[in-house]
PyMOL commands that place a pseudoatom at each C-alpha (Angstrom):
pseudoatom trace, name=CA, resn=UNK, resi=1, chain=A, elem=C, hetatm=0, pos=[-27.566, -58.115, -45.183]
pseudoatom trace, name=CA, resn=UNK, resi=2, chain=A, elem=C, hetatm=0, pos=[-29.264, -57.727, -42.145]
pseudoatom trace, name=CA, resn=UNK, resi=3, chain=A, elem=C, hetatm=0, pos=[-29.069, -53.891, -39.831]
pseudoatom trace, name=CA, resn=UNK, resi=4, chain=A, elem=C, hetatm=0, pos=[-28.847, -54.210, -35.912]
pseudoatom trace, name=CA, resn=UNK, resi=5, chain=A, elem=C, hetatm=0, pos=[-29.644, -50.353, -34.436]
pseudoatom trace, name=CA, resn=UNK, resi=6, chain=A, elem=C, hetatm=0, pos=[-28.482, -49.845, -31.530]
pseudoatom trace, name=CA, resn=UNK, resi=7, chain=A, elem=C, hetatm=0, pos=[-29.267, -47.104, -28.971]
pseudoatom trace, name=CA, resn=UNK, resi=8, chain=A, elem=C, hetatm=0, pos=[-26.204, -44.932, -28.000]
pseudoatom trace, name=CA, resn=UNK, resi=9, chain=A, elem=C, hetatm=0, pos=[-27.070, -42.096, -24.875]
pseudoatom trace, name=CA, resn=UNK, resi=10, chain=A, elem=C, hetatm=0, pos=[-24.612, -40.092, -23.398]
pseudoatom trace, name=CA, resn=UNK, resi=11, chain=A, elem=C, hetatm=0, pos=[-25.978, -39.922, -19.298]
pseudoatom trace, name=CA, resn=UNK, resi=12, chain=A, elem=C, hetatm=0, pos=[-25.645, -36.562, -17.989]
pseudoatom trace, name=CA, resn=UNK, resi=13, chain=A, elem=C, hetatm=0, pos=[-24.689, -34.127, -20.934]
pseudoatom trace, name=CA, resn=UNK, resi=14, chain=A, elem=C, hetatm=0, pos=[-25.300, -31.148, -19.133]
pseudoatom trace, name=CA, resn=UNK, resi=15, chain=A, elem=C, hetatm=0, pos=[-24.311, -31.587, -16.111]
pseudoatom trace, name=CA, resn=UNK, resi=16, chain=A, elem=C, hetatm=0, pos=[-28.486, -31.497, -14.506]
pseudoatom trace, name=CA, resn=UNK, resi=17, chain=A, elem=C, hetatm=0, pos=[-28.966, -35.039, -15.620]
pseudoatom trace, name=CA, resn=UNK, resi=18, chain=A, elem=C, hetatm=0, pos=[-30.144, -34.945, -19.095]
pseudoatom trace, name=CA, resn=UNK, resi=19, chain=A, elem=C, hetatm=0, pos=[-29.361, -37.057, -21.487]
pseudoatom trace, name=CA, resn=UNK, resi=20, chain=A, elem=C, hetatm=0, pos=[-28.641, -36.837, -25.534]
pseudoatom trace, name=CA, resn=UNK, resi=21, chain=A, elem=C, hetatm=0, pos=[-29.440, -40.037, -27.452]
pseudoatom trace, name=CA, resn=UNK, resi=22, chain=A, elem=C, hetatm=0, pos=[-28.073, -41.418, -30.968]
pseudoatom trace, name=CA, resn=UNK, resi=23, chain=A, elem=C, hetatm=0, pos=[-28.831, -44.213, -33.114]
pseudoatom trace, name=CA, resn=UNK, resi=24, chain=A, elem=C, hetatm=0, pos=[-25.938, -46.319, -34.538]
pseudoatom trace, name=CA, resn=UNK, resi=25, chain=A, elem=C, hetatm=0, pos=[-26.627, -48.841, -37.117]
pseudoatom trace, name=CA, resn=UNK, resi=26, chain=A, elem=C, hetatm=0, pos=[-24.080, -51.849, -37.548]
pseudoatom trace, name=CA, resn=UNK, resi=27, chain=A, elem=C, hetatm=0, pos=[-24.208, -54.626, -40.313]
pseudoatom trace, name=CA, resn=UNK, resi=28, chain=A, elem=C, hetatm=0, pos=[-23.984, -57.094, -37.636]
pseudoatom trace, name=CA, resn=UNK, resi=29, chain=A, elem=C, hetatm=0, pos=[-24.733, -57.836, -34.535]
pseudoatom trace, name=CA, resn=UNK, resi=30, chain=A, elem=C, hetatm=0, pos=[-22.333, -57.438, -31.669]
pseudoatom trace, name=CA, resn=UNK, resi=31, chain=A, elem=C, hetatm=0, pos=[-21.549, -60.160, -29.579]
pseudoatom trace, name=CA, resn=UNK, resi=32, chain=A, elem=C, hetatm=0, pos=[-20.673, -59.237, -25.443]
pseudoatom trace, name=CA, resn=UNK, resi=33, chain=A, elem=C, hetatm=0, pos=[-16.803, -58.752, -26.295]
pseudoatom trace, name=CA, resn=UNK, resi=34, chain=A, elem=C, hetatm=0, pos=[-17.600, -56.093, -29.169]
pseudoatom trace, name=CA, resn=UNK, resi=35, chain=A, elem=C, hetatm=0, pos=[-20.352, -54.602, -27.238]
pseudoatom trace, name=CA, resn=UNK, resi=36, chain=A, elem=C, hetatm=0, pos=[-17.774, -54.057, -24.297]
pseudoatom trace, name=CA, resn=UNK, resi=37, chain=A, elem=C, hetatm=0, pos=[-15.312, -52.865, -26.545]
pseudoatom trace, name=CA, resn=UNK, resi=38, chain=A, elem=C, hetatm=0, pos=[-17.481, -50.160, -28.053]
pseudoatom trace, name=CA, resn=UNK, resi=39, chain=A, elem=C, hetatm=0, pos=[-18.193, -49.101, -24.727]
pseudoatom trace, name=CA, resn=UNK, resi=40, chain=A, elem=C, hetatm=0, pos=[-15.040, -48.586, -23.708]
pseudoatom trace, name=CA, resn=UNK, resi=41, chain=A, elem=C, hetatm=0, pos=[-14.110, -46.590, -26.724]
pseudoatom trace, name=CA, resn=UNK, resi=42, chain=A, elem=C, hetatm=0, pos=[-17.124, -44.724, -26.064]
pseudoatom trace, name=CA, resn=UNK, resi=43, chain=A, elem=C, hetatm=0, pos=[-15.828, -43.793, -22.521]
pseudoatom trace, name=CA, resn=UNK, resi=44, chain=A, elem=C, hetatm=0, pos=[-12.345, -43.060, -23.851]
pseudoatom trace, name=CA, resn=UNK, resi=45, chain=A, elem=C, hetatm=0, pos=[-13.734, -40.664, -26.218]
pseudoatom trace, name=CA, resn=UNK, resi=46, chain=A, elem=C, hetatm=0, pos=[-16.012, -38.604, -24.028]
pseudoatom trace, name=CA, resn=UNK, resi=47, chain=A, elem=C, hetatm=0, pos=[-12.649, -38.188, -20.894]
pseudoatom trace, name=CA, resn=UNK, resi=48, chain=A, elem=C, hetatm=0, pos=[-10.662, -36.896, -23.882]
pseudoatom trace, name=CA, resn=UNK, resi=49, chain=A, elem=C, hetatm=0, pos=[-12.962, -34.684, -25.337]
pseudoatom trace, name=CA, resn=UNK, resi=50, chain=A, elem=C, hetatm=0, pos=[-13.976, -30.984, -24.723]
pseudoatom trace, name=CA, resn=UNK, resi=51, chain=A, elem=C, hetatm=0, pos=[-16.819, -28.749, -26.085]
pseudoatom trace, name=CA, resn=UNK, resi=52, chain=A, elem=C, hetatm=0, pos=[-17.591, -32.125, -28.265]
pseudoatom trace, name=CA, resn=UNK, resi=53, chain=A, elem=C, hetatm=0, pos=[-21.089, -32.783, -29.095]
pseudoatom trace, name=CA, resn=UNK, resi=54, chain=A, elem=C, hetatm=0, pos=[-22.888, -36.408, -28.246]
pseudoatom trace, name=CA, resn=UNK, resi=55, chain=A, elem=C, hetatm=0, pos=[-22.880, -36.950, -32.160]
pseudoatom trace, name=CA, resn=UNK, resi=56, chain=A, elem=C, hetatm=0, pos=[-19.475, -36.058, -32.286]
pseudoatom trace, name=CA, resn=UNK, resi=57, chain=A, elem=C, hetatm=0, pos=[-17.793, -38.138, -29.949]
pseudoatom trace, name=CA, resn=UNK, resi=58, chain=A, elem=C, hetatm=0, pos=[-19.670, -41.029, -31.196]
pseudoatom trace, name=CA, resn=UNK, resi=59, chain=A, elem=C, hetatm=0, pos=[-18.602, -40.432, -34.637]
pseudoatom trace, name=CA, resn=UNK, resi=60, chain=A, elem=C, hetatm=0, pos=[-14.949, -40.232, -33.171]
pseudoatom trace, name=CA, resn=UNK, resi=61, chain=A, elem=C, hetatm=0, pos=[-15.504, -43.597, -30.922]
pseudoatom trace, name=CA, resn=UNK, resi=62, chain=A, elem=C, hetatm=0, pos=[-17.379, -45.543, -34.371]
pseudoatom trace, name=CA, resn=UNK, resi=63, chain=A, elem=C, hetatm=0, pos=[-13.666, -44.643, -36.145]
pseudoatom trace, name=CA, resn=UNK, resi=64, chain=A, elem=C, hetatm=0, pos=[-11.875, -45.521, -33.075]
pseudoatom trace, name=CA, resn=UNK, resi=65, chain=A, elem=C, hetatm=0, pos=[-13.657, -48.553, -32.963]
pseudoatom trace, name=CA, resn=UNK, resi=66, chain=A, elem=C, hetatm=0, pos=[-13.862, -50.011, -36.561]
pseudoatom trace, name=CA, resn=UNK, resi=67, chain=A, elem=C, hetatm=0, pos=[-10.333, -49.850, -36.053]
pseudoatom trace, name=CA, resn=UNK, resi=68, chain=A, elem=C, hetatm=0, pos=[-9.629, -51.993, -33.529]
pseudoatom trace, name=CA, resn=UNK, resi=69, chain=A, elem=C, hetatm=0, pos=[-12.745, -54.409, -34.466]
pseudoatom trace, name=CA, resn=UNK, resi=70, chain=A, elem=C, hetatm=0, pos=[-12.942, -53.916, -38.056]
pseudoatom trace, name=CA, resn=UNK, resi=71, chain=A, elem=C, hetatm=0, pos=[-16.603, -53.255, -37.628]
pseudoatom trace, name=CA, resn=UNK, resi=72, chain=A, elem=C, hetatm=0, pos=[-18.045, -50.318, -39.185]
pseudoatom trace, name=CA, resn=UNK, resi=73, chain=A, elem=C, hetatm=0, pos=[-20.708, -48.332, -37.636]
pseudoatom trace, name=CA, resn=UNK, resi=74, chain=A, elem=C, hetatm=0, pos=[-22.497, -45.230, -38.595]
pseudoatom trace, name=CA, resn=UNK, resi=75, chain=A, elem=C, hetatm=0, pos=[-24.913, -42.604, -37.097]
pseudoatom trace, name=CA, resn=UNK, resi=76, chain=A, elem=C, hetatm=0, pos=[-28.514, -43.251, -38.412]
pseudoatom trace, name=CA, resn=UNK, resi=77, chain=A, elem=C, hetatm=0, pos=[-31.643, -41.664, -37.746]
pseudoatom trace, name=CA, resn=UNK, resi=78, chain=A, elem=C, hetatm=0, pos=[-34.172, -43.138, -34.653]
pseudoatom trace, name=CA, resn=UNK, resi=79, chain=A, elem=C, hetatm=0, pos=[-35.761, -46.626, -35.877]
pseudoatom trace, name=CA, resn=UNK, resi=80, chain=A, elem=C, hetatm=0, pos=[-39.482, -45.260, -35.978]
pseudoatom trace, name=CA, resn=UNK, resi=81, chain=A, elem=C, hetatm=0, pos=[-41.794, -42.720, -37.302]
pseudoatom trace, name=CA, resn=UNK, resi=82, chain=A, elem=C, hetatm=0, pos=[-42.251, -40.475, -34.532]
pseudoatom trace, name=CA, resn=UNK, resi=83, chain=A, elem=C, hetatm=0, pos=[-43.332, -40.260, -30.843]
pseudoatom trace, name=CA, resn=UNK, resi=84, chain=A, elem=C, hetatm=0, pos=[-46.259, -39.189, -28.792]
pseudoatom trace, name=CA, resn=UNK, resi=85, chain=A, elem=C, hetatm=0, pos=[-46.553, -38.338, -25.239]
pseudoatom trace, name=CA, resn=UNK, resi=86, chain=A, elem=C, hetatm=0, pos=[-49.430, -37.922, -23.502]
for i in range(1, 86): cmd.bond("trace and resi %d" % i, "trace and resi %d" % (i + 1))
show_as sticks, trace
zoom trace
């Protein structure tokens, strides 16, 4: 069974332009209709939610979502080791 990660990053969290960023794993890949549909969820979510965190609302939108798609999603950790700036 092949895993597709997909970035997930909320533009904007604070208000100054910052941004939180999740990892979602899915069991398949999602074609342009799914990937438009998750978005939309995604968008739903966040204009109905208050004081909800980033991981939150995309736990809420991945249930929201599985529903109407019958795709299940879940919140994994980032696809690499680590990261260095310099």
């Amino acid at each position: 069974m092949a895993n597709y990660i997909y970035r997930v990053t909320e533009e904007n969290v604070d208000g100054c332009g910052g941004d939180a960023t999740e990892f979602v794993l899915f069991h398949q890949r999602l074609n342009q209709a799914e990937s438009a549909l998750f978005v939309r969820i995604l968008q739903e979510v966040k204009q109905a939610s208050k004081d909800v965190d980033t991981a939150g609302m995309i736990e809420d939108a991945l249930t929201k979502f599985a529903e109407e798609s019958g795709i299940e999603g879940v919140i994994c950790g980032a696809p690499y080791e680590g990261a260095f700036e310099f």
